[in-house]
The first five atom37 places (N, CA, C, CB, O) and aatype in JSON, in Angstrom:
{
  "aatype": [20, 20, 20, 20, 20, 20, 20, 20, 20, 20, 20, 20, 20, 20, 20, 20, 20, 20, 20, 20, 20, 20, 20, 20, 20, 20, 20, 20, 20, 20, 20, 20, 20, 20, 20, 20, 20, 20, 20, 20, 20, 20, 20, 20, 20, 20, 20, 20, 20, 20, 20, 20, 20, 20, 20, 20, 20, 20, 20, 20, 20, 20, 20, 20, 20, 20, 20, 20, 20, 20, 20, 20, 20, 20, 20, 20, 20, 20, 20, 20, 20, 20, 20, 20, 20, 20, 20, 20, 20, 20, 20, 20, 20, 20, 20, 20, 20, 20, 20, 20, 20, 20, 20, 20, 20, 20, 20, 20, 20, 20, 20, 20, 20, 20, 20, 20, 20, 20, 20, 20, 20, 20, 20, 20, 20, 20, 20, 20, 20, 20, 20, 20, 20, 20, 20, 20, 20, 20, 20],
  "atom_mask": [
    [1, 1, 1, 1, 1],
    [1, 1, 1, 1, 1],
    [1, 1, 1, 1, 1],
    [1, 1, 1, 1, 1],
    [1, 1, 1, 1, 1],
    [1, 1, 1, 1, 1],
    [1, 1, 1, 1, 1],
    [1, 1, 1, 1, 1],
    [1, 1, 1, 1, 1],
    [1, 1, 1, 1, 1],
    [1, 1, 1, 1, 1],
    [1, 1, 1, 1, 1],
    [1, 1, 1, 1, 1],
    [1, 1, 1, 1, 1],
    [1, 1, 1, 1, 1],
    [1, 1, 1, 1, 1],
    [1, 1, 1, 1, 1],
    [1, 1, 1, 1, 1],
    [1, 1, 1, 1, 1],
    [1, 1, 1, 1, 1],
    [1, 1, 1, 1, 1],
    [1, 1, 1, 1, 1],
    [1, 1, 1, 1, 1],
    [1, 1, 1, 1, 1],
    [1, 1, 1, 1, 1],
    [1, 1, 1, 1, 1],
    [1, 1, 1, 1, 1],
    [1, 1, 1, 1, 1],
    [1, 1, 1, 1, 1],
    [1, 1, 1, 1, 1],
    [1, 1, 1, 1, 1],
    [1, 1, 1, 1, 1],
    [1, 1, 1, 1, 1],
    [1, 1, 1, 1, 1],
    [1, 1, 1, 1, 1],
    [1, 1, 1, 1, 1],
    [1, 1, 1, 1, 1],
    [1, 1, 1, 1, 1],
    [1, 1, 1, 1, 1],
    [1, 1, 1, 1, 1],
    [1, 1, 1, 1, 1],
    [1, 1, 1, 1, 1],
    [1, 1, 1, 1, 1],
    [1, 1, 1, 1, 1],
    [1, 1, 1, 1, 1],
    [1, 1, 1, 1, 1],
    [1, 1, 1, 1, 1],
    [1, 1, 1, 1, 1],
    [1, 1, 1, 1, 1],
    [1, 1, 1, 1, 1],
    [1, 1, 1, 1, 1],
    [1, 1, 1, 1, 1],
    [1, 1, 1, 1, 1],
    [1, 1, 1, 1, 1],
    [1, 1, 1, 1, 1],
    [1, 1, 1, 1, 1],
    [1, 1, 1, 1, 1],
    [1, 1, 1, 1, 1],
    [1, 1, 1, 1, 1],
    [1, 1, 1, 1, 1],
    [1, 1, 1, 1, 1],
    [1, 1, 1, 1, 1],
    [1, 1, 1, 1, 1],
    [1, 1, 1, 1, 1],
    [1, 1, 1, 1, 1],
    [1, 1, 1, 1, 1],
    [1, 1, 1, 1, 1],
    [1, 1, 1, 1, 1],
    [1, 1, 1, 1, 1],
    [1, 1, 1, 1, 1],
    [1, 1, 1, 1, 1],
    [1, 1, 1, 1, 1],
    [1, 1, 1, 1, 1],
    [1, 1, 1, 1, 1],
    [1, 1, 1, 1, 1],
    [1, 1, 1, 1, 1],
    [1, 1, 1, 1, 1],
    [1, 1, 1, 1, 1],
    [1, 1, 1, 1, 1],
    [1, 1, 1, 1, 1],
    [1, 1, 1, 1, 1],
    [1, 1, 1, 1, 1],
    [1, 1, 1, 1, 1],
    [1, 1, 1, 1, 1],
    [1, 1, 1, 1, 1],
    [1, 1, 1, 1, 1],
    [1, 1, 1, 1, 1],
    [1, 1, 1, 1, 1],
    [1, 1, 1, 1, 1],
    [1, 1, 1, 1, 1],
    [1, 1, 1, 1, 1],
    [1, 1, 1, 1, 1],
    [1, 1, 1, 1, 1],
    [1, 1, 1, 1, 1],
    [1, 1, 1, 1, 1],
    [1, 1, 1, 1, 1],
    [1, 1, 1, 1, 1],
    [1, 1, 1, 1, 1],
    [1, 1, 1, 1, 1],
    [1, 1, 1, 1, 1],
    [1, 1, 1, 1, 1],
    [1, 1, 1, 1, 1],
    [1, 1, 1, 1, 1],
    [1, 1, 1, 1, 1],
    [1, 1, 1, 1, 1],
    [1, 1, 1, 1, 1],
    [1, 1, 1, 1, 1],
    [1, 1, 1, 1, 1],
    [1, 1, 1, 1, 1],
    [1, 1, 1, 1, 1],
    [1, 1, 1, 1, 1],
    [1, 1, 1, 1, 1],
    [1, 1, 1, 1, 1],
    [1, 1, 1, 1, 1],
    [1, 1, 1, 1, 1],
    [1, 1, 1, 1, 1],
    [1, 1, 1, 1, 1],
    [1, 1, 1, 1, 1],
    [1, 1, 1, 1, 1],
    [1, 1, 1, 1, 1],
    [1, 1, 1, 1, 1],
    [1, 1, 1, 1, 1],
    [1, 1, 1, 1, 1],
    [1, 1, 1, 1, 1],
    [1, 1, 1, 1, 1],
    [1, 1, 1, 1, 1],
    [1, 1, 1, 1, 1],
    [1, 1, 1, 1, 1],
    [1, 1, 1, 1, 1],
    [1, 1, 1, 1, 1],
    [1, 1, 1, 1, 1],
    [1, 1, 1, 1, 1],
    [1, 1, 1, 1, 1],
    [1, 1, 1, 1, 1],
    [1, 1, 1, 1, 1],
    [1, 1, 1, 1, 1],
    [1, 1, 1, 1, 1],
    [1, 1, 1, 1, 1],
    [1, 1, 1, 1, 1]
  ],
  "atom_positions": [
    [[-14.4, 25.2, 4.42], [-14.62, 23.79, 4.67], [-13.37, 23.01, 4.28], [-15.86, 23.27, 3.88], [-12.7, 23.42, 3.34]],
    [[-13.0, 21.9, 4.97], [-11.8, 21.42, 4.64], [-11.76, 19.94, 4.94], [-10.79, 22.16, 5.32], [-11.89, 19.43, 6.05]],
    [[-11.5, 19.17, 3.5], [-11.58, 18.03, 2.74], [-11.4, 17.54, 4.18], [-10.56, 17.66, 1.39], [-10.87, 18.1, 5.14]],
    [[-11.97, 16.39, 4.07], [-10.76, 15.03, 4.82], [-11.32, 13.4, 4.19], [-10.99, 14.94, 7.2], [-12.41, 12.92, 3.89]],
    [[-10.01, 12.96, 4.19], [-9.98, 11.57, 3.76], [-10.27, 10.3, 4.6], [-8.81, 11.41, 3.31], [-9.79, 10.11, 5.72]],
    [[-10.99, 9.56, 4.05], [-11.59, 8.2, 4.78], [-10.49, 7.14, 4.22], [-13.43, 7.73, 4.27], [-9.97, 7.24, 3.11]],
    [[-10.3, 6.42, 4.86], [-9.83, 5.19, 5.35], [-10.7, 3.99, 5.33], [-9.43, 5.38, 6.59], [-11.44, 3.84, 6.31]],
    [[-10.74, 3.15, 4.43], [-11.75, 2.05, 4.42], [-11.08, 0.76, 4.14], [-12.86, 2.29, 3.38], [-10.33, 0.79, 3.16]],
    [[-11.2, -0.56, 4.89], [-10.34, -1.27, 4.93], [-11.76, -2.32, 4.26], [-9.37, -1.4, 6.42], [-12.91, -2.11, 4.65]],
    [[-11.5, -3.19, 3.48], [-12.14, -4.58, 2.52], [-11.5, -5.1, 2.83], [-12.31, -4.86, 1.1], [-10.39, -4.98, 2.32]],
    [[-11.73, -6.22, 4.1], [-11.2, -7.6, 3.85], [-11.98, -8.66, 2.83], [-11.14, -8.23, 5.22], [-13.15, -8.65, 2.44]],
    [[-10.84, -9.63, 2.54], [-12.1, -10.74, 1.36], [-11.15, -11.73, 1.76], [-12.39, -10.47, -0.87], [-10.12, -11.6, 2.42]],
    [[-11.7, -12.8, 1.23], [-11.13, -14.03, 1.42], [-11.62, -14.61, 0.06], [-11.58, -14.81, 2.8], [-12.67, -14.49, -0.56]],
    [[-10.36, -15.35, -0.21], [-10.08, -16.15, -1.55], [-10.53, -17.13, -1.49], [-8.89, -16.42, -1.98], [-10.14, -17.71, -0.49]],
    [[-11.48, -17.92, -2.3], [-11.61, -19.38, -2.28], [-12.09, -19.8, -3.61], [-12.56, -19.88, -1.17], [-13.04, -19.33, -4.24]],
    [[-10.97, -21.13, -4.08], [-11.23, -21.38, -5.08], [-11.1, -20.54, -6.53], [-12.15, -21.66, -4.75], [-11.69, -20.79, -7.59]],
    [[-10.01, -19.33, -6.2], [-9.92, -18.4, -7.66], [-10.96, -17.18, -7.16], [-10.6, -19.38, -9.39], [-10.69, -16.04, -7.53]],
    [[-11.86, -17.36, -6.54], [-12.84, -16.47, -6.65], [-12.89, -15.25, -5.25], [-14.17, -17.44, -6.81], [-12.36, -15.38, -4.14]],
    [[-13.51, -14.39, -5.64], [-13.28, -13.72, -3.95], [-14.95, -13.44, -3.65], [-12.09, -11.8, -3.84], [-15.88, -12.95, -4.28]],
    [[-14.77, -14.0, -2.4], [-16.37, -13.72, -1.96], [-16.19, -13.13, -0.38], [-17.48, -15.4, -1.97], [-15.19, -12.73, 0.21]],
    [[-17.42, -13.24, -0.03], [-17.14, -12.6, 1.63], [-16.57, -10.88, 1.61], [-15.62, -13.73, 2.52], [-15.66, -10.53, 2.37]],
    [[-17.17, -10.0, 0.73], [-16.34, -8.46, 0.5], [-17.5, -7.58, 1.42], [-16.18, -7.76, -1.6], [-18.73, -7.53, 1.44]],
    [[-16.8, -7.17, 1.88], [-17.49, -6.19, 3.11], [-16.59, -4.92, 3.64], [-17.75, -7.17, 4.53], [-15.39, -4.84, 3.91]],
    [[-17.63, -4.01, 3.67], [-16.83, -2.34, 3.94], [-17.23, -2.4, 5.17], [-17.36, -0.73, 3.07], [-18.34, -2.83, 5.5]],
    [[-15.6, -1.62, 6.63], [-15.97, -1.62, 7.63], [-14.59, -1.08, 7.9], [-16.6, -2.78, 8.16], [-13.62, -1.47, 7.24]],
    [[-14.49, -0.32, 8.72], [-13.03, -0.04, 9.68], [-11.93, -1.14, 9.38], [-13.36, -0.15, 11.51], [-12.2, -2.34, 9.37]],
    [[-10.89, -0.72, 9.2], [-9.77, -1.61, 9.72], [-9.6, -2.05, 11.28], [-8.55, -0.91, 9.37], [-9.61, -1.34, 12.28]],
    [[-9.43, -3.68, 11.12], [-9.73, -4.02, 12.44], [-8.19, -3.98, 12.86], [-10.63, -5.48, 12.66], [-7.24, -4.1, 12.1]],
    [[-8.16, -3.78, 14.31], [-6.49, -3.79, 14.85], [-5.83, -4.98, 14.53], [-6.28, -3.67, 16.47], [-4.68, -5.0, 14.09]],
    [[-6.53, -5.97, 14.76], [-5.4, -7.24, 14.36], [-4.72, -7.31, 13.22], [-5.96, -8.51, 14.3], [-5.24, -6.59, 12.37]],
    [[-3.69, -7.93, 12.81], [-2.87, -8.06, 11.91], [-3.39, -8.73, 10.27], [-1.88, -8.83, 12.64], [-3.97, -9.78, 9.98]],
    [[-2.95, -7.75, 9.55], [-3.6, -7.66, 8.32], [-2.58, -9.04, 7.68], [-3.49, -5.9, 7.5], [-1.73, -8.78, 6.83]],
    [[-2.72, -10.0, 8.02], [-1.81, -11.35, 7.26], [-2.99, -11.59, 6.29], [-1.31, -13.02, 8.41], [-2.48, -11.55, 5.17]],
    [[-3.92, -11.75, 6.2], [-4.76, -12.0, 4.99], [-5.04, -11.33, 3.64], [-5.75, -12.04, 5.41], [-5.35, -11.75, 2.52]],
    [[-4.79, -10.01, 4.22], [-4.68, -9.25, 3.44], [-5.88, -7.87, 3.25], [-4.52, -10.12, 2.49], [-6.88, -8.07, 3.94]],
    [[-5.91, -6.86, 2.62], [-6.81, -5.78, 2.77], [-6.09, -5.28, 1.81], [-7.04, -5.0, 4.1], [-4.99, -5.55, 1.32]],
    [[-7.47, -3.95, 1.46], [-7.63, -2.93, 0.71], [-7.98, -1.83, 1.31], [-8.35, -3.16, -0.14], [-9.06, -1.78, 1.9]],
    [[-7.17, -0.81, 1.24], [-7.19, 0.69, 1.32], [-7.3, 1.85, 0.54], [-6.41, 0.93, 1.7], [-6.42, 2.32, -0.19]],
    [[-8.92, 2.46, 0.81], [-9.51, 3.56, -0.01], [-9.04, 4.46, 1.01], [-11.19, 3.57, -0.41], [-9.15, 4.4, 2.24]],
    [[-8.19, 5.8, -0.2], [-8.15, 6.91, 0.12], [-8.84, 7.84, -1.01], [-6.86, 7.15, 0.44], [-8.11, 8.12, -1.96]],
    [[-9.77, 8.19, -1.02], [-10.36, 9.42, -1.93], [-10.87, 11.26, -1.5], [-11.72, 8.7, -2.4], [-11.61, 11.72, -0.64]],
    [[-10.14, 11.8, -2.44], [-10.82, 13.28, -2.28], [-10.68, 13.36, -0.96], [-12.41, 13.55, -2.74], [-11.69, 13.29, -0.26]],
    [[-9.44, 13.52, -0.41], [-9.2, 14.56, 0.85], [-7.92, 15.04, 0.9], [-9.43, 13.95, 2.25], [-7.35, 15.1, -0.19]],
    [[-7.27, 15.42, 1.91], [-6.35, 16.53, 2.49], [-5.32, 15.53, 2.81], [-6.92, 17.52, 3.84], [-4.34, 16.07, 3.32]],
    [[-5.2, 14.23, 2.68], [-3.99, 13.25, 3.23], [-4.96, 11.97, 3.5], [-3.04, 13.88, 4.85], [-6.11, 12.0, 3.93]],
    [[-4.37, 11.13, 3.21], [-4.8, 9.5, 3.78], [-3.6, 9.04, 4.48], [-5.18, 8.25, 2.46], [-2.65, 9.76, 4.17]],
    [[-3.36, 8.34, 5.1], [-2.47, 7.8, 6.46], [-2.72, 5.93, 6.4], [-3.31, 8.67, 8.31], [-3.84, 5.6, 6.79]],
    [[-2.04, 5.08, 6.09], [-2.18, 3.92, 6.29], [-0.98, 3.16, 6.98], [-2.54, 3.47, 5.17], [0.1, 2.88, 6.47]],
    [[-1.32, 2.95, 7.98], [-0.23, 1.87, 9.37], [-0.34, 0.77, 9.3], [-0.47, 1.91, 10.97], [-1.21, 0.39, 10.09]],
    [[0.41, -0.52, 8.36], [0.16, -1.76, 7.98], [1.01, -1.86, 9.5], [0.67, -2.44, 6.32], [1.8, -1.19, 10.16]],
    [[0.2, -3.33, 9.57], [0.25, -4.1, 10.84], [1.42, -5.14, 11.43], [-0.86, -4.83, 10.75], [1.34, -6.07, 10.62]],
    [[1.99, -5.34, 11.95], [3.21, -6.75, 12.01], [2.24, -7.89, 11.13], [3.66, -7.54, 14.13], [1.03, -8.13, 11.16]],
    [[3.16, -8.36, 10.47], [2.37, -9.55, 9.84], [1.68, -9.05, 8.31], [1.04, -10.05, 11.02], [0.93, -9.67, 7.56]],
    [[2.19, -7.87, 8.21], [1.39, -7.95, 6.78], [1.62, -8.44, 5.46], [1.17, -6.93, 6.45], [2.81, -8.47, 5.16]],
    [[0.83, -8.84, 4.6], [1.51, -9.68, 3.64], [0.57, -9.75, 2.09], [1.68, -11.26, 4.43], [1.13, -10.31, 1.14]],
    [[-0.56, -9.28, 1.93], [-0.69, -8.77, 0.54], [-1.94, -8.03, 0.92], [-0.81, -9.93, -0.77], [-2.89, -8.27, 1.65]],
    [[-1.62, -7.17, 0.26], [-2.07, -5.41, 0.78], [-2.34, -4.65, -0.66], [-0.47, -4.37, 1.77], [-1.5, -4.57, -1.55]],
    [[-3.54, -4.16, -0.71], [-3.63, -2.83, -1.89], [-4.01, -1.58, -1.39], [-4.73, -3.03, -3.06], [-4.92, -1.54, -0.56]],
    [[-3.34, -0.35, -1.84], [-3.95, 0.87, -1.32], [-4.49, 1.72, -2.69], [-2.76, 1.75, -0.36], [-3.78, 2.33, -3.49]],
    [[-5.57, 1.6, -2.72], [-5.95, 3.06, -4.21], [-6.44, 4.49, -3.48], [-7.76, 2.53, -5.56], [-7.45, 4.83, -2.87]],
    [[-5.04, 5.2, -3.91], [-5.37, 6.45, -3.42], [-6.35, 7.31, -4.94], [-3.69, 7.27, -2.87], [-6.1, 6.89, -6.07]],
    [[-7.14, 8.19, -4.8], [-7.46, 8.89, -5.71], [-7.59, 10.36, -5.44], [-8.45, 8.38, -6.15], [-8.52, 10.65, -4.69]],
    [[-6.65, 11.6, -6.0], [-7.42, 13.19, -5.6], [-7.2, 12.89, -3.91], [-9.62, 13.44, -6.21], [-7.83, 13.4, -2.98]],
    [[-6.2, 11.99, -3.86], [-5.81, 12.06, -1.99], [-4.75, 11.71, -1.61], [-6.56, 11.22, -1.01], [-4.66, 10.53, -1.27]],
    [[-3.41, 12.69, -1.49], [-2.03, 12.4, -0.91], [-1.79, 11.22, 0.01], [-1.63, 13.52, -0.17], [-1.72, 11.61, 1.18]],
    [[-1.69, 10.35, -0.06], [-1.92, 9.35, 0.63], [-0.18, 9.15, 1.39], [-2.62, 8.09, -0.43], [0.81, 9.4, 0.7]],
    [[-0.12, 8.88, 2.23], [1.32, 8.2, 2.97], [1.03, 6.72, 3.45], [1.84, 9.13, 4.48], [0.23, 6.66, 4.38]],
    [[1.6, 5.36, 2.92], [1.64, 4.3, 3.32], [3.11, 4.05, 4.62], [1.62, 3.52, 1.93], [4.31, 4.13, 4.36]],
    [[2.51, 3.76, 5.93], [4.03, 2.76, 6.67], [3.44, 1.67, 6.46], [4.62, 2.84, 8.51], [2.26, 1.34, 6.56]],
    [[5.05, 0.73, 5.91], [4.63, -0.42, 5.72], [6.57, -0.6, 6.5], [3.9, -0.95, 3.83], [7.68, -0.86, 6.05]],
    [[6.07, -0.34, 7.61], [8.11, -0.37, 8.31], [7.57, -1.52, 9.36], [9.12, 1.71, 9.51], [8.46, -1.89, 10.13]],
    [[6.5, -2.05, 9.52], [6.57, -3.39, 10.61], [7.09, -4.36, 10.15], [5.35, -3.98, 11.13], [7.37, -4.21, 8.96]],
    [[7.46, -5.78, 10.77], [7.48, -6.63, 10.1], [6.39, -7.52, 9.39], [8.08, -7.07, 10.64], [5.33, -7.99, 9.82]],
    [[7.04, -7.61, 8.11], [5.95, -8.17, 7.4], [5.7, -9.65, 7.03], [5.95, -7.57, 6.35], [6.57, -10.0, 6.24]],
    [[4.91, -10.56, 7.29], [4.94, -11.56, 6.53], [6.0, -12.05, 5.86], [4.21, -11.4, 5.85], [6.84, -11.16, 5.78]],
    [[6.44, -13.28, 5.21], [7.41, -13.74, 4.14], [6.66, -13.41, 2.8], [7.8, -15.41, 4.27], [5.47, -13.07, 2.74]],
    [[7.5, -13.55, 1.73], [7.06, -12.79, 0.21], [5.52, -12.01, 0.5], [6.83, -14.23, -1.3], [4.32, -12.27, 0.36]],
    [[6.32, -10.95, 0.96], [4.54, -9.61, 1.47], [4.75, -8.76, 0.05], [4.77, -7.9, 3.56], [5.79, -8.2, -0.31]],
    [[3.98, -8.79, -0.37], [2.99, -8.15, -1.43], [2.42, -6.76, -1.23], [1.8, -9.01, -1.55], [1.51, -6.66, -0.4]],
    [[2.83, -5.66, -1.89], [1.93, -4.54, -1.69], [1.89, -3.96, -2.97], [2.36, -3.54, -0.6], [2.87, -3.65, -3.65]],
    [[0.21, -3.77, -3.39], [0.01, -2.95, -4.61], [-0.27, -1.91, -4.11], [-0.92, -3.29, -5.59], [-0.81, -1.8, -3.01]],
    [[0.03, -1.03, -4.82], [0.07, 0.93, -4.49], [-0.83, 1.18, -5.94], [2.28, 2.04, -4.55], [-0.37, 0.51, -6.86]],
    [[-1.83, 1.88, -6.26], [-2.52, 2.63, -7.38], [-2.53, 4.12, -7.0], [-4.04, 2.1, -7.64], [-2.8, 4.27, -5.81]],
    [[-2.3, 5.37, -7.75], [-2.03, 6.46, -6.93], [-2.75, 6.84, -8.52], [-0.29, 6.96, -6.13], [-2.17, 6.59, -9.58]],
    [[-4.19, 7.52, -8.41], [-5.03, 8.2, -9.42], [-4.74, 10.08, -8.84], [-7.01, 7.46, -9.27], [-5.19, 10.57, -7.81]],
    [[-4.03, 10.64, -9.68], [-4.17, 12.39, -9.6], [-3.91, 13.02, -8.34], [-5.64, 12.93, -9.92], [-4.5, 13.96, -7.8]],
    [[-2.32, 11.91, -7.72], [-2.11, 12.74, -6.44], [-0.45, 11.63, -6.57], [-3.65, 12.55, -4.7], [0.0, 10.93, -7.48]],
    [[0.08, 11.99, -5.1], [1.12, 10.95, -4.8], [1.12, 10.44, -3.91], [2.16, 11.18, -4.81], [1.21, 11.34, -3.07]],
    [[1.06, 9.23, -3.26], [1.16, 7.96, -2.84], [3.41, 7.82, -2.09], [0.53, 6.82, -4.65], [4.45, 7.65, -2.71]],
    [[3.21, 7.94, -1.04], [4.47, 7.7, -0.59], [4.91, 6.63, 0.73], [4.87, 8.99, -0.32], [4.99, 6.84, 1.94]],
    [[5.15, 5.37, -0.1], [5.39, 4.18, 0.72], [6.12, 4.34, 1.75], [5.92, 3.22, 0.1], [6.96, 5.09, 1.25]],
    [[6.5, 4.2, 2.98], [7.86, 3.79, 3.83], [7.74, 2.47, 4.3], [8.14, 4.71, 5.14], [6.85, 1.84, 4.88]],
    [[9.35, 2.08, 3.75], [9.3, 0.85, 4.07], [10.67, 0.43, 5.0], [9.12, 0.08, 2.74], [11.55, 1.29, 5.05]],
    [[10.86, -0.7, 5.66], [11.8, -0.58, 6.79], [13.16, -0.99, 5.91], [11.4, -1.67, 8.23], [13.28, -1.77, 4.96]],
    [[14.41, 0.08, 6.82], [15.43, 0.03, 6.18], [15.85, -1.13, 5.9], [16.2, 0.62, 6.64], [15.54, -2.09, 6.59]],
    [[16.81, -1.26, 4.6], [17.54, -2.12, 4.36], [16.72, -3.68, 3.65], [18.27, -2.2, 5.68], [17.12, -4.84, 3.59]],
    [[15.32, -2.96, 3.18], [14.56, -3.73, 2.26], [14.72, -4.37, 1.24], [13.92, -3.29, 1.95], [15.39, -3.61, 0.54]],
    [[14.45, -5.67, 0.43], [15.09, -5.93, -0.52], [13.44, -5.87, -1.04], [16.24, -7.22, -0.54], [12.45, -6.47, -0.62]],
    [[13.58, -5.03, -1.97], [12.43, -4.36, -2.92], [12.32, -4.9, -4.29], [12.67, -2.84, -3.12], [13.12, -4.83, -5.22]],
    [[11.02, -5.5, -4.2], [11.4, -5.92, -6.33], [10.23, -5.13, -6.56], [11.23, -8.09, -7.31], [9.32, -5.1, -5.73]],
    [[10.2, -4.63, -7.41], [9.28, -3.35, -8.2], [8.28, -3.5, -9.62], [10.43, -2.23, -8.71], [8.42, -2.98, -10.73]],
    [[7.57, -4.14, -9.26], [6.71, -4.32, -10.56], [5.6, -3.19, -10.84], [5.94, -5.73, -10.46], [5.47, -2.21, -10.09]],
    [[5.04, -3.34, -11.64], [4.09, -2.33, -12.32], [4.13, -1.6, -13.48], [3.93, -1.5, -11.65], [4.89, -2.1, -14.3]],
    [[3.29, -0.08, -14.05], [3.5, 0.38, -14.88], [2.79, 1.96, -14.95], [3.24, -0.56, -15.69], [1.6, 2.25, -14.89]],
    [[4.03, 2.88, -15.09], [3.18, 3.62, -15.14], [2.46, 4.43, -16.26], [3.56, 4.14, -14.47], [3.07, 4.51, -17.34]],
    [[0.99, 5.16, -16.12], [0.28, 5.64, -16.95], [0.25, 7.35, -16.8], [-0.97, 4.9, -16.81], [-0.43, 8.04, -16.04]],
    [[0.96, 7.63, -17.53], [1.18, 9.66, -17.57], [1.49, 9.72, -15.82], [-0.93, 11.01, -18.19], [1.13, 10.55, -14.98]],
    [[2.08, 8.83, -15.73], [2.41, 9.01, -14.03], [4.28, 8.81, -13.95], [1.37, 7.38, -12.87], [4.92, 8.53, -14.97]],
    [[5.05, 9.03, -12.37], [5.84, 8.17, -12.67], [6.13, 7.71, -11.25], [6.92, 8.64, -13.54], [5.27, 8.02, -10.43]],
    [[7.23, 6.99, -10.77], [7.79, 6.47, -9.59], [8.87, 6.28, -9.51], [7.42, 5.57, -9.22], [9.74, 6.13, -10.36]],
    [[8.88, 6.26, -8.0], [10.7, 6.43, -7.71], [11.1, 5.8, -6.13], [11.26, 8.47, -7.7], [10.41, 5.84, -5.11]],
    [[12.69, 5.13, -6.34], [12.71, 4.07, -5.28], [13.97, 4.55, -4.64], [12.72, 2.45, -5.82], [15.0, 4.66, -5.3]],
    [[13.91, 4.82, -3.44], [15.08, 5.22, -2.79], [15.68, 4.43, -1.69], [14.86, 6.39, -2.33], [15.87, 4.97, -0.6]],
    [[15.89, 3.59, -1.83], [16.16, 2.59, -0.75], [17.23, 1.4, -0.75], [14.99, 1.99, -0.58], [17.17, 0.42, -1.49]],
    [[18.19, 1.63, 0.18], [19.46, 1.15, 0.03], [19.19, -0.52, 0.77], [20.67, 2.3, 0.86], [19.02, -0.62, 1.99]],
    [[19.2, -1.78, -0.18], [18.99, -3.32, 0.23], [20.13, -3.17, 1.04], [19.03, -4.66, -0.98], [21.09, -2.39, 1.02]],
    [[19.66, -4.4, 2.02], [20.9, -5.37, 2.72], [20.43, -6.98, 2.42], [21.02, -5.07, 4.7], [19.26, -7.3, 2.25]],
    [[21.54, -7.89, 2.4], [21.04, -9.14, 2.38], [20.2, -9.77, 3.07], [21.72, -9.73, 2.43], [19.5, -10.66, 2.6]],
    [[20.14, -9.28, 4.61], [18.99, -9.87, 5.24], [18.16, -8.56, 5.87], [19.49, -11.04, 6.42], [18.06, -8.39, 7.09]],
    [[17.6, -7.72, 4.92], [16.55, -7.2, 5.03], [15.51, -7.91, 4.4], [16.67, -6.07, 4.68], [15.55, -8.95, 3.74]],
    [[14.42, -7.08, 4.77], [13.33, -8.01, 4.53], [12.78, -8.18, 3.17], [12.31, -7.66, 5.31], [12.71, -7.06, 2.68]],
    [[12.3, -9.2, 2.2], [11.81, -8.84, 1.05], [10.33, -8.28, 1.25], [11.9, -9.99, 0.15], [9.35, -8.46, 1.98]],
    [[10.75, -7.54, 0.23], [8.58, -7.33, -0.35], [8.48, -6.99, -1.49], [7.41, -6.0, 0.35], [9.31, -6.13, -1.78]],
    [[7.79, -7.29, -2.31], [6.88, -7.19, -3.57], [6.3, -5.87, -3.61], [5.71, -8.25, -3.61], [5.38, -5.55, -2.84]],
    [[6.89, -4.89, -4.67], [5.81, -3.55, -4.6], [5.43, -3.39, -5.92], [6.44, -2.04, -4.04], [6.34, -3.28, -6.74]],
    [[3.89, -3.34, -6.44], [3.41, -3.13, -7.37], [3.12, -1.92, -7.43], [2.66, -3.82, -7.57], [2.37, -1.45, -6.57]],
    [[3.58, -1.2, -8.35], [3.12, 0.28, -8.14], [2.65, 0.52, -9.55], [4.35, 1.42, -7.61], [3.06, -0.1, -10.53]],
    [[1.41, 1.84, -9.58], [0.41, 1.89, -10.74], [0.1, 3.08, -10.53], [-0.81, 0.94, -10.82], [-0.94, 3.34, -9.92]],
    [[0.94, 4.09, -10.99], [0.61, 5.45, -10.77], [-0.27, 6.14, -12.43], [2.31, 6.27, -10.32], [0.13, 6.26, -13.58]],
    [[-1.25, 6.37, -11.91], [-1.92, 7.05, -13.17], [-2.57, 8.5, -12.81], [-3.16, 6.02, -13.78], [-3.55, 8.82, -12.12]],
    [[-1.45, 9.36, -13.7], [-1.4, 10.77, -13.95], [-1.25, 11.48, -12.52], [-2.74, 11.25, -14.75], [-1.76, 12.52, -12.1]],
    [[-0.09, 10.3, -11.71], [0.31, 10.44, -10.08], [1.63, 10.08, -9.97], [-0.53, 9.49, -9.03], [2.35, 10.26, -10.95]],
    [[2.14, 9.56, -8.87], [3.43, 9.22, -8.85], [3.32, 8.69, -7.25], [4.52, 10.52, -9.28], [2.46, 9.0, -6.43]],
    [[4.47, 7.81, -7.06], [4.91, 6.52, -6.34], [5.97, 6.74, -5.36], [5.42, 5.48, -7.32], [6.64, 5.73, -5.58]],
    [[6.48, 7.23, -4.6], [7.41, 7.13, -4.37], [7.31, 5.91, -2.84], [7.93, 8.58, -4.4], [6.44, 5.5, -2.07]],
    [[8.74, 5.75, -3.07], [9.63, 4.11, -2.45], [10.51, 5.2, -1.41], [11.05, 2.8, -4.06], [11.06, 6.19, -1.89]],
    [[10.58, 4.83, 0.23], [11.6, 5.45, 0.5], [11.7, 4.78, 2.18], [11.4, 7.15, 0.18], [10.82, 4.27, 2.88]],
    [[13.06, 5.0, 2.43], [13.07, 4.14, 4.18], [12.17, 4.77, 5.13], [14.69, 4.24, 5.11], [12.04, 6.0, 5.14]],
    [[11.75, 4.27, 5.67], [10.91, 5.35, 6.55], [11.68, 5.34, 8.29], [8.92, 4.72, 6.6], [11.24, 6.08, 9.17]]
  ]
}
């Protein structure tokens, strides 16, 4: 028998500090500018294809190799948190990115390979590898 990983996209909408409106359902094709969450658990690979327009994004992989493209264009100040629980998590992001790197890791670690240009694109990567690892790389 052989694992496979689901893909589950949560959109929510913010209002007022608070998040309401949370609902499990396919990722819809249109462009993730609002933002989403991506479950990868307990399988053989997770696969996530952020959309033109994307702009604050979480993926928690767990016990599931996950590969993020995040090489479309994205939104202005686009946001992506990465959590990678007991596997690795490997972003691609489009060349010549200007990457700022926040997070922390827990018995995990991460790593950024990616050469900026001045007018590449920015993005925000939060990365949170616990007892996993992160990796950053051009895709």
């Amino acid at each position: 028998m052989v694992a496979r990983s689901t893909t589950l996209r949560i959109p929510a909408t913010r209002v007022a500090g608070s998040w309401r409106d949370i609902g499990l359902w396919p990722r819809p094709a249109r462009p993730s500018i609002d933002g989403g969450m991506y479950i990868h658990f307990l399988g053989s690979g997770g696969r996530t294809e952020l959309s033109a327009g994307w702009g604050d994004e979480t993926s928690v992989a767990a016990l599931s190799p996950t590969r993020i493209d995040a090489t479309a264009p994205s939104a202005d100040d686009a946001k992506l948190t990465v959590i990678s629980v007991l596997c690795t998590t490997t972003v691609l992001v489009a060349p010549g990115s200007r990457i700022t790197l926040s997070g922390g890791d827990i018995l995990g670690s991460h790593s950024l390979d990616v050469d900026p240009r001045d007018d590449g694109p920015a993005v925000h990567i939060q990365a949170i590898p616990v007892l996993g690892s992160i990796k950053i790389k051009t895709g």
